[in-house]
C-alpha positions in Angstrom: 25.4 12.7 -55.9 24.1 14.4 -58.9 22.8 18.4 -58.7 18.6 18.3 -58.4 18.7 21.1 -61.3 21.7 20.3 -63.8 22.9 17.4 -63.1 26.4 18.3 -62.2 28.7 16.0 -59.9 28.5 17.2 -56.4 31.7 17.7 -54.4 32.1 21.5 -52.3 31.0 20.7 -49.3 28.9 23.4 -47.3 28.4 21.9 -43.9 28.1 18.4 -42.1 25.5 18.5 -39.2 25.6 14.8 -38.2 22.6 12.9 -38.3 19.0 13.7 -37.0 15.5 12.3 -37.9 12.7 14.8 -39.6 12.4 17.5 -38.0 8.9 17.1 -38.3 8.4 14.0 -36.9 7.3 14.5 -33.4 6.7 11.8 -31.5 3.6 10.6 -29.7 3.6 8.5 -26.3 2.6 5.3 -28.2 6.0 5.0 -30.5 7.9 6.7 -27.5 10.0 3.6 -27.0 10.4 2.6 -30.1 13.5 3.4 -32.5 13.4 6.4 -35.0 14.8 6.9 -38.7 17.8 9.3 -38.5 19.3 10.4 -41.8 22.7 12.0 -42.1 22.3 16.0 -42.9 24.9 17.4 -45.0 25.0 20.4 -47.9 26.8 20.2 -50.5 27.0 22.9 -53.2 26.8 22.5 -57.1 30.0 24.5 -59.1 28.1 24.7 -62.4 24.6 26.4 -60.9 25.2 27.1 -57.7 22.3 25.5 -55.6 23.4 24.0 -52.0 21.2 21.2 -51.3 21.0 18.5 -48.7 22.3 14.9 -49.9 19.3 12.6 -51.1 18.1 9.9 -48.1 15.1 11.6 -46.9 11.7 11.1 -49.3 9.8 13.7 -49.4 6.3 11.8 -48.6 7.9 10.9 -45.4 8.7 13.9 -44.3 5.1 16.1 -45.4 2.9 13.4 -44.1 -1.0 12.7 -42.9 0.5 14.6 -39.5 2.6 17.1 -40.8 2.0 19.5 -37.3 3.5 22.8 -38.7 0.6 25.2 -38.9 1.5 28.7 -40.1 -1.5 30.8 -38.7 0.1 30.2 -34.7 2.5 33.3 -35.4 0.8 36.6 -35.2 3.8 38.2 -37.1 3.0 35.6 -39.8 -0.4 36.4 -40.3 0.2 40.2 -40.8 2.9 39.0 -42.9 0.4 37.5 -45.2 -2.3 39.9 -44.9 -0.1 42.8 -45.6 1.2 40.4 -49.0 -2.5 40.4 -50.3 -2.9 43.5 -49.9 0.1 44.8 -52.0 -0.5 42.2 -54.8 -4.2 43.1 -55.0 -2.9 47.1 -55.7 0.2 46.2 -57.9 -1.7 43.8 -60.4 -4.9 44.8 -60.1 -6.5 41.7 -58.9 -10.8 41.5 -58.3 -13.6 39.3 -58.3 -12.9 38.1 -61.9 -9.3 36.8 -61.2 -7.6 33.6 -59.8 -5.3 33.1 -56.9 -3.4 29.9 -56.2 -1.5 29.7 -53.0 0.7 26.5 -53.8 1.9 24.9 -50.0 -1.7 26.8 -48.7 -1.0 25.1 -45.4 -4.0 25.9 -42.6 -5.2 28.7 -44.9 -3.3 31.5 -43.0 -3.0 33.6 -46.8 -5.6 32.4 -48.7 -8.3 33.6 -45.8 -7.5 36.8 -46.7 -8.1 37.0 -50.6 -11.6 34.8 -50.1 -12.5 38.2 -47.8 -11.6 40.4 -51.0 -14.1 38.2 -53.2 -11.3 37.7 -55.3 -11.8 33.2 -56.2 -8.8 30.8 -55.2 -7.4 27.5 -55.0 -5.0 25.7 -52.5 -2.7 23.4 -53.4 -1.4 21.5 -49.5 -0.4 17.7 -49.7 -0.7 17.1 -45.9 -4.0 16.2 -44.8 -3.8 17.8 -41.2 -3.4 21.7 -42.7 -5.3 21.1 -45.6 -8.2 20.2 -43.2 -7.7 23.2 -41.2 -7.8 25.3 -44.3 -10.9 23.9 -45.6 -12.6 24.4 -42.0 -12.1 28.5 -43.5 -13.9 27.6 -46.6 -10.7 27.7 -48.6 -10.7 25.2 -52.1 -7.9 22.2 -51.1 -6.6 20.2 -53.7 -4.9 17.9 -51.7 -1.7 16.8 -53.6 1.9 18.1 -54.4 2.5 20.1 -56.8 4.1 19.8 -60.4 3.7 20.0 -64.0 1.1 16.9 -64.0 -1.0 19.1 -61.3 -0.5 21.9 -63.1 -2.2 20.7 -66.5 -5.0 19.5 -64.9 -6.0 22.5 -63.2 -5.7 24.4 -66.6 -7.8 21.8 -68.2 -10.7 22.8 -65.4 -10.4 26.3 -66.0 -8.2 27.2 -63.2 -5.6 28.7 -65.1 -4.0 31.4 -62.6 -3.7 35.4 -62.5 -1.6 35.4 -59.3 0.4 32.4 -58.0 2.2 32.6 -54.2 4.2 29.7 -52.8 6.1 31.1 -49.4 8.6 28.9 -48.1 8.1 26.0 -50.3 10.6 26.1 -52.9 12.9 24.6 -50.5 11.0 22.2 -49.5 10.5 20.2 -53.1 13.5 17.4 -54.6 12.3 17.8 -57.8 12.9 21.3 -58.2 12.8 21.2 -62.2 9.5 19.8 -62.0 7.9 22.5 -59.7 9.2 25.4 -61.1 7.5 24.3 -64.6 4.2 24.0 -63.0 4.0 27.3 -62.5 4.8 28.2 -65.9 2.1 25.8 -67.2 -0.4 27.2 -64.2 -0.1 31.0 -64.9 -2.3 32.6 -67.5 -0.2 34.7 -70.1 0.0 37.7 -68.1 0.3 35.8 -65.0 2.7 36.5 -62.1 4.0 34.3 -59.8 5.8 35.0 -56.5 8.4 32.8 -54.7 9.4 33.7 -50.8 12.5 31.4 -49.1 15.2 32.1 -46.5 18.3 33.9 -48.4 21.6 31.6 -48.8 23.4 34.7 -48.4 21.9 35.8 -45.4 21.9 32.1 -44.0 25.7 31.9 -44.5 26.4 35.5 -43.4 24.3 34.8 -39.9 25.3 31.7 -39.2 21.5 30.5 -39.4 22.6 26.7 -40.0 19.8 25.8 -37.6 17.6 26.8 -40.9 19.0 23.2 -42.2 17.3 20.1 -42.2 15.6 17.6 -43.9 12.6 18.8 -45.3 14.6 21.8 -47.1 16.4 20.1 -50.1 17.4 23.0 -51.1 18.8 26.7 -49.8 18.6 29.5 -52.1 20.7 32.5 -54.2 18.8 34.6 -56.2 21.6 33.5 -58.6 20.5 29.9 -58.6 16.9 30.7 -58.6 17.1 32.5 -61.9 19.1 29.8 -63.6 16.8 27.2 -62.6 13.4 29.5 -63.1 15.3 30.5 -66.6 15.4 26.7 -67.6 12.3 25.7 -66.4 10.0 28.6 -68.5 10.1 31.3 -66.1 11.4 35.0 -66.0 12.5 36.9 -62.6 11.6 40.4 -63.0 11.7 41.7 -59.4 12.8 40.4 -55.7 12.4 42.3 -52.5 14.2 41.8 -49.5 12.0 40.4 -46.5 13.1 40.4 -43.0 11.0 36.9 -42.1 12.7 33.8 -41.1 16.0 35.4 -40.5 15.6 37.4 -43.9 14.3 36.5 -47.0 13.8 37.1 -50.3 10.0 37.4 -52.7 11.2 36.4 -56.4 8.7 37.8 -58.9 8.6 35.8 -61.8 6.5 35.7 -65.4 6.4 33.3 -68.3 9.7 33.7 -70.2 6.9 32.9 -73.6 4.5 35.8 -73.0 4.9 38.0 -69.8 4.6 41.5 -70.3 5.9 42.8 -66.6 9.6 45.1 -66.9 12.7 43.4 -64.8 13.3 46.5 -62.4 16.7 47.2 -61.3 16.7 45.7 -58.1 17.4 41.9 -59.8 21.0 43.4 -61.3 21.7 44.8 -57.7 20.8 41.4 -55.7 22.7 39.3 -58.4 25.8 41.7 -58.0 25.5 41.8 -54.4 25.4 38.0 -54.1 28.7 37.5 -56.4 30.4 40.4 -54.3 29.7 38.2 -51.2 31.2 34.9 -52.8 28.0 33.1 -53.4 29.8 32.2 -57.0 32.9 30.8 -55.5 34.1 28.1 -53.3 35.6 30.5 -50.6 32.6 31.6 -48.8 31.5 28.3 -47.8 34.6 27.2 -46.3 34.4 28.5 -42.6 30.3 27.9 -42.0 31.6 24.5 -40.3 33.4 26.2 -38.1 31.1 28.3 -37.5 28.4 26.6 -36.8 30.4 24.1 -34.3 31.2 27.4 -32.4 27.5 28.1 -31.8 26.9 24.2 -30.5 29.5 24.1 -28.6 28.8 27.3 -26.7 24.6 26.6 -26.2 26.1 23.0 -25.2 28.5 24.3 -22.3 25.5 27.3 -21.3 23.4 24.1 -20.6 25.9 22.2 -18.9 26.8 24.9 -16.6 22.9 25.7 -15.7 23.0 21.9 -15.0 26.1 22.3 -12.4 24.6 25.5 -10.8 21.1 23.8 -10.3 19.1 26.0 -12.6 16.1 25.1 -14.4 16.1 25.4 -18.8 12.8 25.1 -20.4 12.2 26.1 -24.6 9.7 27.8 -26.1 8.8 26.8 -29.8 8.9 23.4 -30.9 10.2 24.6 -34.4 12.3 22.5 -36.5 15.2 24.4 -36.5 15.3 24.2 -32.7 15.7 20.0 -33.4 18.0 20.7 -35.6 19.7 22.8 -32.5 18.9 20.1 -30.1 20.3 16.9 -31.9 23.0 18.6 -33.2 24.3 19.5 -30.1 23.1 16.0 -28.1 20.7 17.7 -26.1 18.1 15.6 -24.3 15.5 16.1 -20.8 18.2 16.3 -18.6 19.3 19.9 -20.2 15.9 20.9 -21.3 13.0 19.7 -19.3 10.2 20.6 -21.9 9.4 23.0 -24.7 6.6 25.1 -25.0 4.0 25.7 -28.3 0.8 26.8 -28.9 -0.1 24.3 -31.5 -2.1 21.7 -29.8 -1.2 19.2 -32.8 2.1 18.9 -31.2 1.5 19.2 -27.6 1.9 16.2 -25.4 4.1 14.9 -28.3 7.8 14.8 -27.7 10.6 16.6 -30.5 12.3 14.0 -32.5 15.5 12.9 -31.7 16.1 14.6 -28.3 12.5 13.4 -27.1 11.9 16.5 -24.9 8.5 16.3 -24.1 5.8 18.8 -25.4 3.7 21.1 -23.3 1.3 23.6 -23.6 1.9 27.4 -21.9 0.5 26.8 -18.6 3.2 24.5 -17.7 6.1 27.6 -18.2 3.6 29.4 -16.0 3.8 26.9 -12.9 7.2 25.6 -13.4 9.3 29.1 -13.7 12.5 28.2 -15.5 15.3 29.8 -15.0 16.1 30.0 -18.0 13.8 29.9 -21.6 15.5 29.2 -24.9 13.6 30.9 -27.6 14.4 28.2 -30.0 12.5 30.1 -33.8 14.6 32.9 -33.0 13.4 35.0 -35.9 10.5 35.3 -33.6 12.1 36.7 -31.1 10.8 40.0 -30.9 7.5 39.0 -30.5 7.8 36.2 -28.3 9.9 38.5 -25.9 6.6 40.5 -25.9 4.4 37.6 -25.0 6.8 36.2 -22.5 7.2 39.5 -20.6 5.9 37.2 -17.5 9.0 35.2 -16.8 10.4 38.2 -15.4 7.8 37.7 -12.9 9.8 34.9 -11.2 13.3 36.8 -12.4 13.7 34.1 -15.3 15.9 34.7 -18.7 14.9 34.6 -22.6 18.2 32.7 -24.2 18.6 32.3 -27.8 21.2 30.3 -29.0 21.6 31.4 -33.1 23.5 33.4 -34.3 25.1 33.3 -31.1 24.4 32.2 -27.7 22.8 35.7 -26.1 21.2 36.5 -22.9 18.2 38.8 -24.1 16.5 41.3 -21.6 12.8 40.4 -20.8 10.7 42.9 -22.8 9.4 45.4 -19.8 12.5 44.8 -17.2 13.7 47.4 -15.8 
């Protein structure tokens, strides 16, 4: 396999988590019994620019289909996220009634709600149909496509040129990488910014977050590779901030390398230092994540197995996809798990892909009482522990599995 960015033969290996299907694909009770598509899921790493990447077999129009059922505005902590991001771009570049926004991967609308209340005229860029509906029901402008250089141009040709471009947790998500990254540098205007949020490498690696892999994220991301591949691609990293979202993050501020005006603050030299100190440059670092990972399996594995032999009940809560990637990892099916819990209706009374745990909605924790609930999007743990302050009702546990398998304390036990 050849890098996505340079080109480069592909041989350090980062980690080898079997085979699963999308994590995505959630199944309905019509194709229940019939097969599924698995693709292996493996990372390798590229020694010339440093990007870890999945192996190409997954395309990306299978994976972001007509039914993509990820919604972003089900997570309170989400929303505030993305409210309290408007809010800071609007004061740090100045942004009113005569600029343009484009979110690109605008999903349900859960950002772009919040600059149409500020008056301030955007676009949407979302390729599956079932957000991109959603967003539109909020009076948000879809154009309903991916995104790329082709996109790009056309929108500048209808006057859509862009003062302030966001795309959160997307970068990942694109195989042509090259491609993307030049769209924004044909989409922003000349004094244009454009942000980038994604899960850090190094803190991926560092926590053992290897339930963060899987199919629909090609790619997993240094501020190291980031700047080589914005650097070739016509864009210029002037500032990142460290984010404590989806297991901790990282925003990339970025300008065209041709005309942006904006000074690289000091905090880009400290990241990039801080990543080669940590290895991110070097083979070494990725050499134990197997290990590690197989550790944390193995362990959520035998917890399940002894709940089993002990006669307790295990329910989930959170039908994320790194809780498939947690489930068919370690072989987990109904017998373990009797169901997982979500809020989004578009995957309720669907069934996760691969393990084929069925999907309920809340009221079924409620009358069931679990012994035991596996918060499976950990980095919402702190506010799910909040909601789910009822299980200790019936004297039930919150489990999470990643980084390691941990017991919490229901929030308001005694």
């Amino acid at each position: 396999m050849k890098c996505r960015h340079c080109g480069s033969t592909l041989t350090l290996p980062m980690i080898d988590l079997g085979s699963a299907p999308p994590s995505n694909a959630y199944l309905t009770e019509e194709n229940l019994h019939g097969p599924e598509k698995w693709y292996p899921l493996r990372v390798l790493v590229c020694e010339e620019c440093w990007l870890a990447q999945t192996e190409d077999f997954a395309q990306a129009d299978e994976l972001f289909d007509a039914e993509y059922a990820y919604f972003s505005s089900f997570s309170s902590s989400w929303l505030a996220h993305a409210r309290r991001y408007v809010e800071a771009m609007v004061e740090r570049f100045g942004l009113g009634s005569a600029s343009h926004v484009v979110e690109v991967a605008a999903n349900d609308g859960y950002l772009l709600q919040y600059v149409v209340q500020r008056g301030i005229p955007c676009t949407g860029i979302e390729p599956t149909a079932s957000t991109a509906r959603a967003a539109r029901e909020k009076g948000i402008q879809i154009v309903e496509r991916f995104f790329g250089i082709e996109l790009a141009r056309e929108l500048v040709a209808q006057g859509l040129a862009a003062d302030l471009t966001a795309a959160n947790n997307v970068l990942a998500h694109v195989p042509d990488i090259n491609d993307f990254v030049a769209g924004f540098a044909v989409l922003l205007k000349a004094d244009g910014v454009a942000t980038f949020e994604f899960p850090h490498l190094m803190r991926l690696l560092a926590e053992n977050q290897f339930d963060t892999i899987y199919h629909e994220h090609f790619s997993y991301l240094s501020l190291s590779a980031v700047e080589r591949i914005f650097s070739a691609n016509g864009l210029r990293v002037f500032d990142v901030e460290e984010l404590p979202t989806h297991g901790g993050s990282l925003r990339v501020f970025a300008q065209r390398s041709d005309s942006g005006a904006q000074a690289v603050t000091a905090r880009v030299g400290e990241l990039l230092r801080r990543e080669q100190t940590a290895g991110l440059l070097g083979a070494d670092c990725y050499a134990d994540f197997q290990a590690r990972a197989n550790a944390v399996k193995n362990d959520f594995l035998a917890f399940l197995l002894q709940a089993k032999r002990d006669g307790r009940n295990v329910a989930a809560y959170g039908a994320a996809a790194k809780g498939n990637t947690l489930m068919n990892y370690a072989g987990v099916r109904p017998d373990l798990i009797g169901f997982v819990v979500d809020q989004n209706p578009a995957k309720q009374d669907k069934y996760m892909p691969g393990s084929r745990i069925p999907i309920v909605a809340e009221a079924t924790l409620r009358a069931s009482r679990p012994d035991y609930v596996v918060i499976l999007p950990w980095n919402l743990a702190t506010e799910l522990r909040a909601k789910l302050e009822y299980v200790n009702d019936w004297g039930g546990r919150l489990v999470i599995a990643v980084p390691a398998l941990t017991l919490l304390p229901v929030e308001g036990a005694a």
